[in-house]
C-alpha positions in Angstrom: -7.4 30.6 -5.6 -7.6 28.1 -3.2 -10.5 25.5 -3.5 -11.1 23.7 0.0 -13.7 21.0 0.6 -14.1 19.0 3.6 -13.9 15.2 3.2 -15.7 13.7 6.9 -14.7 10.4 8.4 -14.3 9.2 11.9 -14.7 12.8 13.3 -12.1 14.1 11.5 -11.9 16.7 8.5 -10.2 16.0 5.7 -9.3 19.0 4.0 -8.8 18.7 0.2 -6.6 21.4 -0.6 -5.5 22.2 -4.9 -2.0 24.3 -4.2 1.3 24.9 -5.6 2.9 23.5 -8.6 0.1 20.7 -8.1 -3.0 23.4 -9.1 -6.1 22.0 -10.2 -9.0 23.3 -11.4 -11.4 24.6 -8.6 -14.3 22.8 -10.3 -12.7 19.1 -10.1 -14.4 16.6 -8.5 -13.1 15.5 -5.2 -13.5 12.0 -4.3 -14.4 11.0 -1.0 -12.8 9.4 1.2 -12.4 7.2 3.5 -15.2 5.0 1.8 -18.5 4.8 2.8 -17.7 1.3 5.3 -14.2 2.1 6.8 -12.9 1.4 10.4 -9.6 2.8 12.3 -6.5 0.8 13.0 -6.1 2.0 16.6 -8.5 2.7 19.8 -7.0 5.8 20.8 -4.0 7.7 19.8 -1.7 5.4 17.7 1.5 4.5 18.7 4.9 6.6 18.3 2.3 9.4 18.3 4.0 12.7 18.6 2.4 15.8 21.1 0.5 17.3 18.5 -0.8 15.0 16.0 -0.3 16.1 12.0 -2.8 17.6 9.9 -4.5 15.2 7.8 -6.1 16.6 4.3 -6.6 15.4 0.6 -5.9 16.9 -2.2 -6.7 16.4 -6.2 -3.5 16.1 -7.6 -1.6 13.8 -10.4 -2.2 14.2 -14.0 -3.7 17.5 -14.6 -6.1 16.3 -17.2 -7.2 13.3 -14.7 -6.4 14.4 -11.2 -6.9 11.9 -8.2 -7.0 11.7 -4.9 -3.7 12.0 -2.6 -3.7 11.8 1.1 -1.3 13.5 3.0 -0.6 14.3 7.1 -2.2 10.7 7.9 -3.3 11.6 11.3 -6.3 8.4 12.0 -4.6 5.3 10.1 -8.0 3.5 8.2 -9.1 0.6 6.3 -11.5 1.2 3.9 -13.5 -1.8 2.9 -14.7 -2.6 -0.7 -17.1 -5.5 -0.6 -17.8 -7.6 -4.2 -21.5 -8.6 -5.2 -20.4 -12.1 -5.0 -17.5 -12.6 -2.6 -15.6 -15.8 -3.2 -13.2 -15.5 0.3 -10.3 -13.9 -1.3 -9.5 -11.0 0.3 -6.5 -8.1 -1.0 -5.2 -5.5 1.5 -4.3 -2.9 -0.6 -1.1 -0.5 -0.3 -1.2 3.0 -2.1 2.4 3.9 -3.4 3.5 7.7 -2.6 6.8 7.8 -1.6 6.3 7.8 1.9 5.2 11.4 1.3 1.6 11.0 0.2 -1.0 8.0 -0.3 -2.5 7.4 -3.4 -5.9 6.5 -2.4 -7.8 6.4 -5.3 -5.4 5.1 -8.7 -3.9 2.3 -6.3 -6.7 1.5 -4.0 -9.6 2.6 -5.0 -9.8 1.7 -8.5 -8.0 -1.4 -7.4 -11.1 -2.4 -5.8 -13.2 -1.8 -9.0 -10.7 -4.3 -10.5 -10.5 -6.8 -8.4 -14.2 -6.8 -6.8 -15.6 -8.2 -9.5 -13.6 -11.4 -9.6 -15.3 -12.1 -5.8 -12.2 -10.7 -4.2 -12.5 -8.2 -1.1 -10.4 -5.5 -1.1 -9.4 -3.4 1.6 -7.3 0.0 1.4 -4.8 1.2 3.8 -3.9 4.8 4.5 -1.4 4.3 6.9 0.8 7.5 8.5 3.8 8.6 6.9 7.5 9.1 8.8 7.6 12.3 7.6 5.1 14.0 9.7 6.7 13.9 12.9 6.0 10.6 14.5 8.6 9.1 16.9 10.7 6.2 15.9 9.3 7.2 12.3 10.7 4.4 9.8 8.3 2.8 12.3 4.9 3.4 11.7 3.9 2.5 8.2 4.7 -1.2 9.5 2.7 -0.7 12.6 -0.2 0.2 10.5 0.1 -2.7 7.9 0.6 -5.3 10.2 -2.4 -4.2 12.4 -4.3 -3.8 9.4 -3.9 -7.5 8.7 -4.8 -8.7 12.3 -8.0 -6.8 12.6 -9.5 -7.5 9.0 -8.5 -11.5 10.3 -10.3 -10.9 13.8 -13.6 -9.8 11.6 -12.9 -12.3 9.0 -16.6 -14.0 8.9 -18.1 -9.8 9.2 -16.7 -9.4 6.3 -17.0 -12.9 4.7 -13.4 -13.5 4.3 -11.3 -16.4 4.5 -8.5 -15.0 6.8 -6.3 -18.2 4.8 -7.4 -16.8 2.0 -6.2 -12.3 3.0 -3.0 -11.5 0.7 -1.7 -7.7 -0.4 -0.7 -5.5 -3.3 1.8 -3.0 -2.9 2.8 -0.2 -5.2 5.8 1.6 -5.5 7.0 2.9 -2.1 3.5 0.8 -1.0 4.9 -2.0 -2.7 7.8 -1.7 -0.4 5.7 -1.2 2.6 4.0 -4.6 1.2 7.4 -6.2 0.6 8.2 -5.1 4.8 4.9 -7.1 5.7 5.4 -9.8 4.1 9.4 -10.9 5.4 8.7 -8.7 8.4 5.3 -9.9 9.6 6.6 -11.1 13.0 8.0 -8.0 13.9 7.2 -6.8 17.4 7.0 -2.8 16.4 3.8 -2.0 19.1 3.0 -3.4 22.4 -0.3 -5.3 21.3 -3.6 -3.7 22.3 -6.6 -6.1 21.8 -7.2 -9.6 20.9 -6.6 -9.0 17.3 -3.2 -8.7 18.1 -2.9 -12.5 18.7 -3.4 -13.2 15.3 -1.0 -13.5 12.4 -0.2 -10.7 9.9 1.6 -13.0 7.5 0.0 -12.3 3.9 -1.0 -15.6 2.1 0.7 -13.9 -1.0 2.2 -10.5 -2.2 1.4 -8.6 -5.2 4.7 -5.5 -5.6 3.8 -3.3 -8.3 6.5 -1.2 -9.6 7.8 -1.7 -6.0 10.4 -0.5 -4.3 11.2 -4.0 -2.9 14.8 -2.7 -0.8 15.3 0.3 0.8 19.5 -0.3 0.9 19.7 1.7 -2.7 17.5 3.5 -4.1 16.8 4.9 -7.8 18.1 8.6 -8.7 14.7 10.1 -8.7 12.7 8.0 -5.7 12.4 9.7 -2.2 11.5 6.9 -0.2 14.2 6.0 1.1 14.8 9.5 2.5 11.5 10.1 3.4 11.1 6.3 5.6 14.4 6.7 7.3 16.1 10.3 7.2 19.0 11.6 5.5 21.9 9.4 7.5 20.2 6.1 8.9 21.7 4.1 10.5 23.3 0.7 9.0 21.1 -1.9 11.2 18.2 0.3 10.3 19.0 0.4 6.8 19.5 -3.6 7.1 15.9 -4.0 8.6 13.7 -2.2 6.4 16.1 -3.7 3.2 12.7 -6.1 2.5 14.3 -7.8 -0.4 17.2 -9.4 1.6 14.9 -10.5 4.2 13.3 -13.0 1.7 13.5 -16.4 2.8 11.2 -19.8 2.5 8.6 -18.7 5.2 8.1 -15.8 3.0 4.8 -16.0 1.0 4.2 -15.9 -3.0 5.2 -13.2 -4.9 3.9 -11.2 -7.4 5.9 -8.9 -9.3 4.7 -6.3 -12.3 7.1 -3.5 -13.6 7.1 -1.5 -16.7 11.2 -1.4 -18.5 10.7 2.3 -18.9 10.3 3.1 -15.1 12.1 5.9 -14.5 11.5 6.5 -10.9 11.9 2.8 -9.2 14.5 0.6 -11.4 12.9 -2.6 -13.0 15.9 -3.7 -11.5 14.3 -4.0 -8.1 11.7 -6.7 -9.2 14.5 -8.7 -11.2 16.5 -8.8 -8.6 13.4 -9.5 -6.0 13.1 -12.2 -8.6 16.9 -14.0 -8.4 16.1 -13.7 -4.6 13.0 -15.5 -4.1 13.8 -18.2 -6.5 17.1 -18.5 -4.6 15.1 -18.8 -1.3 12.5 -22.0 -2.8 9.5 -18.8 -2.2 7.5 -18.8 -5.4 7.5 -16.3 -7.7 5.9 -14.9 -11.1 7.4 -12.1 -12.9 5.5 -9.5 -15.8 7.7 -6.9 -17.0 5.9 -4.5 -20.1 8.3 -2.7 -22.8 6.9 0.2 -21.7 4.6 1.7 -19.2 6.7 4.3 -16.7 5.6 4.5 -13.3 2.4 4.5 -11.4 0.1 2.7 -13.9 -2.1 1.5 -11.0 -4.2 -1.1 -12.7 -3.4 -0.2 -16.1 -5.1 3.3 -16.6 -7.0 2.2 -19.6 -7.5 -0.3 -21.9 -5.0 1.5 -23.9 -2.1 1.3 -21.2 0.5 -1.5 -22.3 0.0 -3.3 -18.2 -3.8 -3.2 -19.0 -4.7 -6.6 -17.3 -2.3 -7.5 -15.2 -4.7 -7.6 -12.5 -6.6 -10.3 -14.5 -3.1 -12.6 -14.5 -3.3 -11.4 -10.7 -6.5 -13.0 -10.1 -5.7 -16.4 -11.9 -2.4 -16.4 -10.0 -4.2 -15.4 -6.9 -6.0 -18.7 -7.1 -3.0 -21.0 -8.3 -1.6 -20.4 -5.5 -4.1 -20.8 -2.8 -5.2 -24.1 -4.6 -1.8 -25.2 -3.7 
């Protein structure tokens, strides 16, 4: 049976749907979303939009025995903002990972918030649209959304008591590559500007690429993304564009990179070659690779998980970095 729930945010239902080989339990908590202070990316109808626009739901999916929430059909692009007791200036945007097929809301943006907030560091969660759901120019639109994303939270920088010097991202997995795009890409002109915001800069002060898929030129046996973001024969300049990796150079800002050995759906590869690259290009970087791990830890899952407090090395770094 079929357990549907309505999730309401900006005038729009969210439908969280449990179907298919993804079946949950119809007594499982949903988790709302967007959060409770959340704002859209775009005025009106976002750009590349197609004639009729996708339809956005949730569902509870993941680990049977721990489901969380996906997002998929990404109709109204949001930020959802995550405010700490004590904020300090820092600011994270956070990019959920979900191979360009889904967004995974809660394990690697909203419990990124729980991490991070208490260090007095603002986070704020991007659902951006995916290329699958019929959008033109498709490869596209996740960059529109992240680098609009970063212009507007800068343009309401003292709102939300932010240093805009101070607004870096995390990116996992196929987010991570997203994140990667933003920050060599950031000057990219991918939509005619609409407001003041647009003036602004979109240029992270620092990246964070979890278990990120930091090139889109190969891609590991199992991962999707690369299919999914440009289609099954792209072309070689588009390829060469959305390749984040080789587009490293020195005005590229500080990397992060965290991988587990054992991934077996996005090569640990990726990061140690991300590494050889930004050291090559003078950009600095800081490396943590765990034994063991597999894919999509989020934050650690646990104080169990073998990358359990990597986003305490993250916070340090964080501000090591800006100090410099």
């Amino acid at each position: 049976m079929i357990d549907r729930r309505q999730l309401m945010g900006l005038g729009l239902a969210a439908t969280v749907a449990s179907t298919g080989a993804r079946a949950q339990s119809s007594t499982a908590k949903v988790t709302p979303w967007p959060g409770s202070e959340s704002f859209p990316l775009w005025p009106g109808p976002p750009p590349n939009s197609p004639p009729t626009p996708p339809r956005q739901r949730g569902e509870m999916s993941g680990n049977p025995a721990n489901p969380e929430l996906w997002m998929r059909g990404v109709a109204v692009p949001t930020v959802s903002v995550f405010r700490p007791e004590r904020p300090d200036g820092r600011a994270v945007l956070s990019i959920p990972g979900g191979g360009y097929s889904f967004v995974s809301v809660e394990n690697e943006g909203i419990n990124v918030a729980k991490a991070l907030n208490p260090k007095g560091i603002t986070v704020f969660v991007l659902t951006y649209r995916l290329p699958i759901d019929g959008w033109k120019n498709p490869a596209d639109v996740p960059q529109q959304d992240a680098i609009r994303a970063m212009r507007l939270i800068r343009s309401r920088a003292g709102e939300f008591r932010i240093d805009p010097d101070k607004l870096g991202i995390v990116g996992f997995s196929a987010g991570g590559h997203l994140g990667a795009t933003l920050a060599t890409g950031y000057d990219d002109v991918v939509y005619a500007p609409v407001d003041a915001a647009d003036r602004l800069s979109a240029r992270p002060a620092f990246a964070g690429l979890v278990y990120a898929v930091t090139t889109i030129a190969v891609a590991g046996p199992k991962s999707q993304s690369r299919k999914n973001l440009l289609g099954e024969n792209p072309s070689p300049a588009l390829v060469a564009r959305y390749a984040a990796e080789s587009r490293i150079d020195h005005e590229t800002p500080p990397i992060f990179l965290v991988h587990a050995i054992d991934d077996d759906l996005v090569p640990v590869e990726m990061s140690l070659s991300t590494l050889a690259t930004a050291r090559a290009a003078g950009v600095p970087v800081e490396a943590h690779l765990y034994e063991k791990g597999g894919h999509g830890f989020g934050v650690g899952n646990g104080p169990d998980h073998p990358a359990a407090g990597w986003t305490d090395i993250f916070d340090r770094w964080i501000t090591r970095q800006l100090a410099e």
